[in-house]
Gaussian input, Z-matrix of N, CA and C with variables (Angstrom, degrees):
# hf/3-21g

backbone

0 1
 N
 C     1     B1
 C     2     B2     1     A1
 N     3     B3     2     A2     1     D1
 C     4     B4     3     A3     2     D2
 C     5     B5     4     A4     3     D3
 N     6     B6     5     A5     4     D4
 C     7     B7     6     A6     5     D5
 C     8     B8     7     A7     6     D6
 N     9     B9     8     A8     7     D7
 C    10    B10     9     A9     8     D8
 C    11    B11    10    A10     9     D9
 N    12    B12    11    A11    10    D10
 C    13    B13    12    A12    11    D11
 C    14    B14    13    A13    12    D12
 N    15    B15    14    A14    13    D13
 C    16    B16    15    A15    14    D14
 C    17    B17    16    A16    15    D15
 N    18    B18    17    A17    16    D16
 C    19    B19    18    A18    17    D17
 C    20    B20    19    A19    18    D18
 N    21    B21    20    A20    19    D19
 C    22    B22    21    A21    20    D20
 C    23    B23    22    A22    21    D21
 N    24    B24    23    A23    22    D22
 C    25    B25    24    A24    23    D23
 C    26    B26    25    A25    24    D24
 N    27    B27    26    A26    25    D25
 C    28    B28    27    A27    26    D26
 C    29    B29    28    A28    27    D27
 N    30    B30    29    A29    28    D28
 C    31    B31    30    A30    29    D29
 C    32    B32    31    A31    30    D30
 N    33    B33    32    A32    31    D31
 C    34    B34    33    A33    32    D32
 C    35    B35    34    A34    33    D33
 N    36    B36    35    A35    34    D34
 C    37    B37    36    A36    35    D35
 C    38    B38    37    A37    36    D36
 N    39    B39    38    A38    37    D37
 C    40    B40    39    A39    38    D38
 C    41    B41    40    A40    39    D39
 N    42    B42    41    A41    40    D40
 C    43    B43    42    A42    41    D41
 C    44    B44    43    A43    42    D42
 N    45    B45    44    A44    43    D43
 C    46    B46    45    A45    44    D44
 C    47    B47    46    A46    45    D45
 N    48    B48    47    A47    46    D46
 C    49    B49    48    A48    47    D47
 C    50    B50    49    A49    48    D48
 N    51    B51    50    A50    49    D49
 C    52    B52    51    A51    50    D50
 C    53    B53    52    A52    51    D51
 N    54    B54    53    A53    52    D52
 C    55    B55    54    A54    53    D53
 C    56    B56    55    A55    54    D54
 N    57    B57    56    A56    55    D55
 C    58    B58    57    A57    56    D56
 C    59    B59    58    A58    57    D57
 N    60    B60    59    A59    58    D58
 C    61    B61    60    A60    59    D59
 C    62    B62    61    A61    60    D60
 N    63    B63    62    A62    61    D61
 C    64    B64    63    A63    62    D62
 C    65    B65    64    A64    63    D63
 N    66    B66    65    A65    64    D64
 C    67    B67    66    A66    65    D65
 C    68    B68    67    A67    66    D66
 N    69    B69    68    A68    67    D67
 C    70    B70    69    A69    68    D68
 C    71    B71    70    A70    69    D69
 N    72    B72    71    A71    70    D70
 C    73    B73    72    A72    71    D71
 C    74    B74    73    A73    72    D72
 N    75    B75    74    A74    73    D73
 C    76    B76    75    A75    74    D74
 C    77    B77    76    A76    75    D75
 N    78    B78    77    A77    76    D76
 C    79    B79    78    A78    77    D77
 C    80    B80    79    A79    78    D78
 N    81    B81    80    A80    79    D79
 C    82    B82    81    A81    80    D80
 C    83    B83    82    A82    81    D81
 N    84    B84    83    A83    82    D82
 C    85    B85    84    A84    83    D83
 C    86    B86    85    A85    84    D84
 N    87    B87    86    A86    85    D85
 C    88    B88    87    A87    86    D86
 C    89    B89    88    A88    87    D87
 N    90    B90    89    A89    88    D88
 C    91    B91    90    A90    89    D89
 C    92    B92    91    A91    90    D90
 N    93    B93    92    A92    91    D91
 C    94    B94    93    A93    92    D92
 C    95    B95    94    A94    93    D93
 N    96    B96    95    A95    94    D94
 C    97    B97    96    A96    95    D95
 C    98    B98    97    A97    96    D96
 N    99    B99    98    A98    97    D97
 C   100   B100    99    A99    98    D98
 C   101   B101   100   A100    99    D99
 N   102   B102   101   A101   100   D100
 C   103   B103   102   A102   101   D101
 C   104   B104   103   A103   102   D102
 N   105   B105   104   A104   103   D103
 C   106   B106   105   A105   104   D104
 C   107   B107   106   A106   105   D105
 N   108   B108   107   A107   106   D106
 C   109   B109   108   A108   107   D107
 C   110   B110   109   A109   108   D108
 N   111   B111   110   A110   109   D109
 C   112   B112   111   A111   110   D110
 C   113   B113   112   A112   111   D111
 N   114   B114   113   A113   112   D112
 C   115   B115   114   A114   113   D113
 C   116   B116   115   A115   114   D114
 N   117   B117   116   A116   115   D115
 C   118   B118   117   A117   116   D116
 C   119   B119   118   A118   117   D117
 N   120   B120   119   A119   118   D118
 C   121   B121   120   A120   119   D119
 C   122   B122   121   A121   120   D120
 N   123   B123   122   A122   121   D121
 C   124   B124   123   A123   122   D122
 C   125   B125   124   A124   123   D123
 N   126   B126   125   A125   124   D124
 C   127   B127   126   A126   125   D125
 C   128   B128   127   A127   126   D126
 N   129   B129   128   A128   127   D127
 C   130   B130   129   A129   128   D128
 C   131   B131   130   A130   129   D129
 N   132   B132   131   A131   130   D130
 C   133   B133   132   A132   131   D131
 C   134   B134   133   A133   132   D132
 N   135   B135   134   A134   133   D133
 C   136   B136   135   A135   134   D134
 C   137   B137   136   A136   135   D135
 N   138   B138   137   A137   136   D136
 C   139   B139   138   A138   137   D137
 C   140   B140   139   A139   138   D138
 N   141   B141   140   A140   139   D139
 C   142   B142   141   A141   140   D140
 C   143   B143   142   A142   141   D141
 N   144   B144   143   A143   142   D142
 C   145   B145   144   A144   143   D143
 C   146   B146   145   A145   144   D144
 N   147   B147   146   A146   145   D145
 C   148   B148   147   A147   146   D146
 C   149   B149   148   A148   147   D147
 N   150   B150   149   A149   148   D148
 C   151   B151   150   A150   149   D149
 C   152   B152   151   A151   150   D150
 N   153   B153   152   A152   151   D151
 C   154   B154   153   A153   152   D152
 C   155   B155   154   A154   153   D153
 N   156   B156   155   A155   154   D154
 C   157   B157   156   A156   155   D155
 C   158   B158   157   A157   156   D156
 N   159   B159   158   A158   157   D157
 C   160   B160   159   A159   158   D158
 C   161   B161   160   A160   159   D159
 N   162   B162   161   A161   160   D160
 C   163   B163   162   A162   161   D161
 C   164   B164   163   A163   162   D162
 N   165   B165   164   A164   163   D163
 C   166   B166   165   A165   164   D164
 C   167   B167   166   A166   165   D165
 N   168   B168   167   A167   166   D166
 C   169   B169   168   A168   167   D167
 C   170   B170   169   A169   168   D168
 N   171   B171   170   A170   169   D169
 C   172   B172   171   A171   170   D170
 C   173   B173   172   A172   171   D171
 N   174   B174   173   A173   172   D172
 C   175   B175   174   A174   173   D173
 C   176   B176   175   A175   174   D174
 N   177   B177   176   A176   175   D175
 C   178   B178   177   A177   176   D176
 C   179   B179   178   A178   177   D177
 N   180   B180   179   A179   178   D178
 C   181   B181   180   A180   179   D179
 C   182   B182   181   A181   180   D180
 N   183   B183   182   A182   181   D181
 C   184   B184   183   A183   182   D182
 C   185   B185   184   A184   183   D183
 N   186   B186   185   A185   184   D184
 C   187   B187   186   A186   185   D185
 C   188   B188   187   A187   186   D186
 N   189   B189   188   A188   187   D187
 C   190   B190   189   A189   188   D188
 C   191   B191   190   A190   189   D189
 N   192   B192   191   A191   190   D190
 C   193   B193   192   A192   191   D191
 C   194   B194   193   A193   192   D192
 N   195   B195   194   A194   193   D193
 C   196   B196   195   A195   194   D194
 C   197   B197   196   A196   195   D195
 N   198   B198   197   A197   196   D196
 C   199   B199   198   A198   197   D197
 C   200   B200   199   A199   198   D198
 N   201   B201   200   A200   199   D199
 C   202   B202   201   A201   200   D200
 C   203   B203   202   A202   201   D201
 N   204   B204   203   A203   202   D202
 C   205   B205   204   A204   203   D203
 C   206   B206   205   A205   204   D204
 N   207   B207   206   A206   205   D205
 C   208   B208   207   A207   206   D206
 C   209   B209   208   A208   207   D207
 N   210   B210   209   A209   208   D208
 C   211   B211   210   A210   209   D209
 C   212   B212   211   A211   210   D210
 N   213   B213   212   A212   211   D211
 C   214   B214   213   A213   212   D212
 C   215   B215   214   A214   213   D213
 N   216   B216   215   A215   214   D214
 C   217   B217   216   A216   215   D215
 C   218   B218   217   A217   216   D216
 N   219   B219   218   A218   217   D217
 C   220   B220   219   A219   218   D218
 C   221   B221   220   A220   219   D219
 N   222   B222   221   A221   220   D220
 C   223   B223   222   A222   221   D221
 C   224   B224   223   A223   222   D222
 N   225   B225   224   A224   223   D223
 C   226   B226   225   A225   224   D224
 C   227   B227   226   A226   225   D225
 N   228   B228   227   A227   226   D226
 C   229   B229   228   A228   227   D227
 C   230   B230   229   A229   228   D228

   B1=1.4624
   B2=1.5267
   B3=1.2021
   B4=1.5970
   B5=1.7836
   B6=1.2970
   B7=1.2530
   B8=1.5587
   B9=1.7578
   B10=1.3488
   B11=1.3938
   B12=1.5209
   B13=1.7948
   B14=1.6225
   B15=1.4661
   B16=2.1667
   B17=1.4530
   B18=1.2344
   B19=1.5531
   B20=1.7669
   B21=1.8403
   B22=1.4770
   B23=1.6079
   B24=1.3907
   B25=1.3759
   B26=1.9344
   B27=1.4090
   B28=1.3673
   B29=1.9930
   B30=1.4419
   B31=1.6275
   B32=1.5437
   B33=1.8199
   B34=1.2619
   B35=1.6795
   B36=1.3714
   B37=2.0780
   B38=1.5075
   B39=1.9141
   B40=1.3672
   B41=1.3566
   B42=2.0262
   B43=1.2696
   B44=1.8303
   B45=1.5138
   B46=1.6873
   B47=1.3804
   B48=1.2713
   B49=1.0768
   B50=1.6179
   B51=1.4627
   B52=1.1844
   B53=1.6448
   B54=0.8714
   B55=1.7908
   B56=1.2046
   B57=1.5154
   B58=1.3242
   B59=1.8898
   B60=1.1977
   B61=0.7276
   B62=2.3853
   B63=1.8713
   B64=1.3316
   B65=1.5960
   B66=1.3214
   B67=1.3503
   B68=1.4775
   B69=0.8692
   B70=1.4107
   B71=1.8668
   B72=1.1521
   B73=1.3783
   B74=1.6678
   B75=0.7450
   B76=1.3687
   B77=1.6870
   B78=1.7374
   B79=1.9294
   B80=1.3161
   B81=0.7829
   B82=2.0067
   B83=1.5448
   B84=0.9731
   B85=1.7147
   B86=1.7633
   B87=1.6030
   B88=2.0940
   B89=1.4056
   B90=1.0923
   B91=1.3431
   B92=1.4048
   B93=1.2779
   B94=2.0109
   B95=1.6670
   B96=1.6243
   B97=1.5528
   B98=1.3348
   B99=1.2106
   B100=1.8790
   B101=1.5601
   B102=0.9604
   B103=1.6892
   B104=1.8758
   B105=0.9319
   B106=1.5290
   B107=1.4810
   B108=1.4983
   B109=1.7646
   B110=1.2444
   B111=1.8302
   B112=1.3447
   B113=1.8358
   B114=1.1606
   B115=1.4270
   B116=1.4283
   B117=1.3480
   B118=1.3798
   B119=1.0914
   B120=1.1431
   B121=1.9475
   B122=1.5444
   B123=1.3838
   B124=1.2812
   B125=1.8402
   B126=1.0352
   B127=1.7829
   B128=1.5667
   B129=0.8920
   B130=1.5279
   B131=1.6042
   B132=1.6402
   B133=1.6451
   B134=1.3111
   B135=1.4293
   B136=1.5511
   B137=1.3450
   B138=1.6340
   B139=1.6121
   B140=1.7906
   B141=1.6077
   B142=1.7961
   B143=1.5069
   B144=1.3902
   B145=1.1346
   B146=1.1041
   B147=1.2505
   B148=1.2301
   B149=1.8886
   B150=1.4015
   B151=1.7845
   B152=1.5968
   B153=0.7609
   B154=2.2531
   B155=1.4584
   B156=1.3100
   B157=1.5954
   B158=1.4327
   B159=1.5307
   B160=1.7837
   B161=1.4333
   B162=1.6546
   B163=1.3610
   B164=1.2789
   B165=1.3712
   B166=1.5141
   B167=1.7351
   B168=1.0294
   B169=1.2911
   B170=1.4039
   B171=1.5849
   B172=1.2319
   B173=1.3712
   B174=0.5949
   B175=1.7521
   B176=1.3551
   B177=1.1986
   B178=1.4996
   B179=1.9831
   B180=0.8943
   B181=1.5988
   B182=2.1120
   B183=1.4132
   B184=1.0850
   B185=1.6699
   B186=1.3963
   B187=0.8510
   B188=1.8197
   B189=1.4779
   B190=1.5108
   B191=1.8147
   B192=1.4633
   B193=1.6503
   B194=1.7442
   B195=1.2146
   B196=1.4152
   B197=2.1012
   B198=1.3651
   B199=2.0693
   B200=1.1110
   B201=1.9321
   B202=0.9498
   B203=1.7804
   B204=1.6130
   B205=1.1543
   B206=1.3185
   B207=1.1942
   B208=1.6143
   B209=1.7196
   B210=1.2992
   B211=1.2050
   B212=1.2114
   B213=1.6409
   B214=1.7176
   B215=1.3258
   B216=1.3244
   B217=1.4897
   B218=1.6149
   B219=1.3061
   B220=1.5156
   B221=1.3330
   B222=1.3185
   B223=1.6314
   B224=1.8280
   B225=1.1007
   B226=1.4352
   B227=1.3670
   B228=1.3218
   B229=1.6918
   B230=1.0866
   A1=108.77
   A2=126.34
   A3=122.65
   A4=117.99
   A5=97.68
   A6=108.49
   A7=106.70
   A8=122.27
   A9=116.19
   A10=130.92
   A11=107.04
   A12=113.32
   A13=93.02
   A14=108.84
   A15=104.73
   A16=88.02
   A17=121.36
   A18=117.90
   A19=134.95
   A20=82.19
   A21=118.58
   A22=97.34
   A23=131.17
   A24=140.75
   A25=90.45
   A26=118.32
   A27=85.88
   A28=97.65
   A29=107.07
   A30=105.37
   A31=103.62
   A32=90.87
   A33=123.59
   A34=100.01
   A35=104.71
   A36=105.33
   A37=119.55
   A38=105.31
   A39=114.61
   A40=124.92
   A41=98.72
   A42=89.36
   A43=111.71
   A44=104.28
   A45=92.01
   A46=116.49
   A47=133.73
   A48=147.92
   A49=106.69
   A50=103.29
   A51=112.76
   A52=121.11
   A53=105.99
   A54=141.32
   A55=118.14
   A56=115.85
   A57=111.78
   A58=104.16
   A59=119.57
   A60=119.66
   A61=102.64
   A62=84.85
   A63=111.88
   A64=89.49
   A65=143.97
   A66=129.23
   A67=99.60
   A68=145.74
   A69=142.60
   A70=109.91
   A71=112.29
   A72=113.86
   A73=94.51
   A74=151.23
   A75=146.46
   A76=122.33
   A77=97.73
   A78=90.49
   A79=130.70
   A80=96.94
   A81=108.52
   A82=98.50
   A83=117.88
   A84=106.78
   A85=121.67
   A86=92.79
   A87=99.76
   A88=106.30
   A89=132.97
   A90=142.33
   A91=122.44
   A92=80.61
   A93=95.29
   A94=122.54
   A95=98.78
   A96=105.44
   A97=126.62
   A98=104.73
   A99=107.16
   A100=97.63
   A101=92.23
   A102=92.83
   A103=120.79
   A104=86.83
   A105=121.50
   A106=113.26
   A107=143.96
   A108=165.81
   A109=99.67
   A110=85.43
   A111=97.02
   A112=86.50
   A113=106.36
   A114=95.28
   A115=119.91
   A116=132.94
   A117=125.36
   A118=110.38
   A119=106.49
   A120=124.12
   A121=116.85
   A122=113.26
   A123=135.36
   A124=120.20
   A125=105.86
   A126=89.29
   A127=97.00
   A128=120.11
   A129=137.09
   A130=134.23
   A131=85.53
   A132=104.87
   A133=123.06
   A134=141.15
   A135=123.03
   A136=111.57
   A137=107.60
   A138=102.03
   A139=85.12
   A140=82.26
   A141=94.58
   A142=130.50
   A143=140.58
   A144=119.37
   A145=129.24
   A146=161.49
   A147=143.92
   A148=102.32
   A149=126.25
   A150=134.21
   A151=94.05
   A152=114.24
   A153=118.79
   A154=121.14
   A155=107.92
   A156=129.89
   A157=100.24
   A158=87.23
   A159=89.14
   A160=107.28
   A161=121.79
   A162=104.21
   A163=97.48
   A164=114.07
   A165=126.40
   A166=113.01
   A167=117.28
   A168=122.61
   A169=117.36
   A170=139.30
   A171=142.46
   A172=136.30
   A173=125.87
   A174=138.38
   A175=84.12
   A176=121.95
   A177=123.06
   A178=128.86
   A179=113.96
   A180=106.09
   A181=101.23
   A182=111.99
   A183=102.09
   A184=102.99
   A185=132.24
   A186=105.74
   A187=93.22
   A188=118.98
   A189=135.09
   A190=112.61
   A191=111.71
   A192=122.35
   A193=98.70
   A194=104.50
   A195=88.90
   A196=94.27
   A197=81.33
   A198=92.26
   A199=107.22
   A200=124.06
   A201=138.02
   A202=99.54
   A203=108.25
   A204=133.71
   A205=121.96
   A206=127.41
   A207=128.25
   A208=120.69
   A209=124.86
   A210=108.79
   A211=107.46
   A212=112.40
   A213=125.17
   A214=107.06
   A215=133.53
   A216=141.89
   A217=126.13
   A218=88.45
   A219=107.77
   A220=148.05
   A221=99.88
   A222=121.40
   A223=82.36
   A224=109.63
   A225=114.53
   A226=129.40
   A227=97.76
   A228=103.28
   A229=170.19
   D1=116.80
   D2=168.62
   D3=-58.47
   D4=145.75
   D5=-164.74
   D6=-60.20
   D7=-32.89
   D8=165.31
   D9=-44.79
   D10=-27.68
   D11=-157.55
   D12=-89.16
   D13=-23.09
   D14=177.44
   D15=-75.68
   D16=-67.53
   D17=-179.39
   D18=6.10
   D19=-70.22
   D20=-176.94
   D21=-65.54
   D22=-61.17
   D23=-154.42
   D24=-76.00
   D25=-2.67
   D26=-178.39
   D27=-113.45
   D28=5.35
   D29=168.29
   D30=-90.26
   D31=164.32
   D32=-165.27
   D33=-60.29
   D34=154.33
   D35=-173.07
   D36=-56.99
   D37=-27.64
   D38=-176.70
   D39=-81.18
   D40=-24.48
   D41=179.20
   D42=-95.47
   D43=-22.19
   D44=174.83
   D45=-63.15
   D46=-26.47
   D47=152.59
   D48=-16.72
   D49=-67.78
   D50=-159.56
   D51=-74.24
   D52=-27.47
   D53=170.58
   D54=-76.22
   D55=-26.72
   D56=172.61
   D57=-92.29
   D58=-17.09
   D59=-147.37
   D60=-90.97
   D61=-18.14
   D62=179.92
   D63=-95.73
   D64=-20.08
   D65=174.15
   D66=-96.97
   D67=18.33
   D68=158.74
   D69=-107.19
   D70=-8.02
   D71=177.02
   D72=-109.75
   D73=-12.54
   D74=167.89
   D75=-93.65
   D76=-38.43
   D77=139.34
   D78=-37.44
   D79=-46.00
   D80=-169.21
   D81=-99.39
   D82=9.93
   D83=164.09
   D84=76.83
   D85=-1.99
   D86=170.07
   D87=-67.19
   D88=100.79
   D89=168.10
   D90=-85.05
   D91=-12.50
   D92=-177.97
   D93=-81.70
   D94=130.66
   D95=-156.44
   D96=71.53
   D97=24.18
   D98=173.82
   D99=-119.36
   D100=143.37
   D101=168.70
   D102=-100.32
   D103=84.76
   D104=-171.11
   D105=-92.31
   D106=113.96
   D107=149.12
   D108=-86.11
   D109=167.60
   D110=-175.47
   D111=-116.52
   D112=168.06
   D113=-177.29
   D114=-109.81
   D115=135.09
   D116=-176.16
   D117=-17.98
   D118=167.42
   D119=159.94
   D120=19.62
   D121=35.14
   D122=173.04
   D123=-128.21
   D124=101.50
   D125=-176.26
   D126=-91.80
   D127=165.57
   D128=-132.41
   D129=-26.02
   D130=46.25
   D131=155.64
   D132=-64.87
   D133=143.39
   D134=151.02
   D135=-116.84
   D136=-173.30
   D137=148.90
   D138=-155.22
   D139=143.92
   D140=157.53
   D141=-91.33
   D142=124.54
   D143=178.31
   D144=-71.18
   D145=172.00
   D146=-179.38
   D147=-169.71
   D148=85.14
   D149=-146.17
   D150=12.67
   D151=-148.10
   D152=-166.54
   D153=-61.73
   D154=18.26
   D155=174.87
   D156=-106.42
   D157=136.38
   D158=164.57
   D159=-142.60
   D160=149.17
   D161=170.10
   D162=-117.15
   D163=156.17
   D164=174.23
   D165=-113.38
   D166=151.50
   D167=-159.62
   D168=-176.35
   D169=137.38
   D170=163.73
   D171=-133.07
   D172=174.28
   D173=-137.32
   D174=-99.54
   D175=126.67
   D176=143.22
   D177=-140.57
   D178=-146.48
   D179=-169.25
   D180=-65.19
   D181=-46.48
   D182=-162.56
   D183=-95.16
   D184=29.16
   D185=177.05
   D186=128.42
   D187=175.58
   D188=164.78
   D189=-75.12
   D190=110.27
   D191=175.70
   D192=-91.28
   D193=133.66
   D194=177.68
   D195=-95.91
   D196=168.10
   D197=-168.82
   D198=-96.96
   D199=-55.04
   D200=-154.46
   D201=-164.49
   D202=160.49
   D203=161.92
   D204=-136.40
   D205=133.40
   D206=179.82
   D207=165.48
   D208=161.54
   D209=-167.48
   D210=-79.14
   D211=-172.38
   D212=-142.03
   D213=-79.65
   D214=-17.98
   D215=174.78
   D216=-82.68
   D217=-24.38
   D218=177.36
   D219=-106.80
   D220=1.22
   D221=-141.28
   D222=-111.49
   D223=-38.57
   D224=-173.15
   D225=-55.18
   D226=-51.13
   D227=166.92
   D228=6.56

């Protein structure tokens, strides 16, 4: 199990809700209206912000894998 998917199961219903709902638009490649970087010294890393949540994620052949989920202090690591 990736460490994001315990992550998700331990936030509140409204906000995984909401997060999943921004990782299902970034599956599919809608990037639009997210506030989405690329991250230093990473070529085609991202992260989305989402208030003190961020997801990180990168580009590869089939599409956006997400890496990680977690808040803004931690996620970095």
């Amino acid at each position: 199990m990736k460490n994001y998917l315990k992550f998700l199961s331990r936030l509140p219903k409204n906000l995984r809700e909401r997060l999943l709902l921004i990782v299902g638009k970034i599956a599919t490649g809608d990037l639009n209206g997210l506030d989405v970087k690329v991250l230093q010294g990473s070529s085609g890393v991202y992260r989305c912000r989402v208030g003190k949540l961020r997801i990180i994620f990168r580009e590869g052949a089939q599409g956006f894998e997400i890496l990680d989920i977690g808040f803004r202090g931690d996620v970095y690591k």
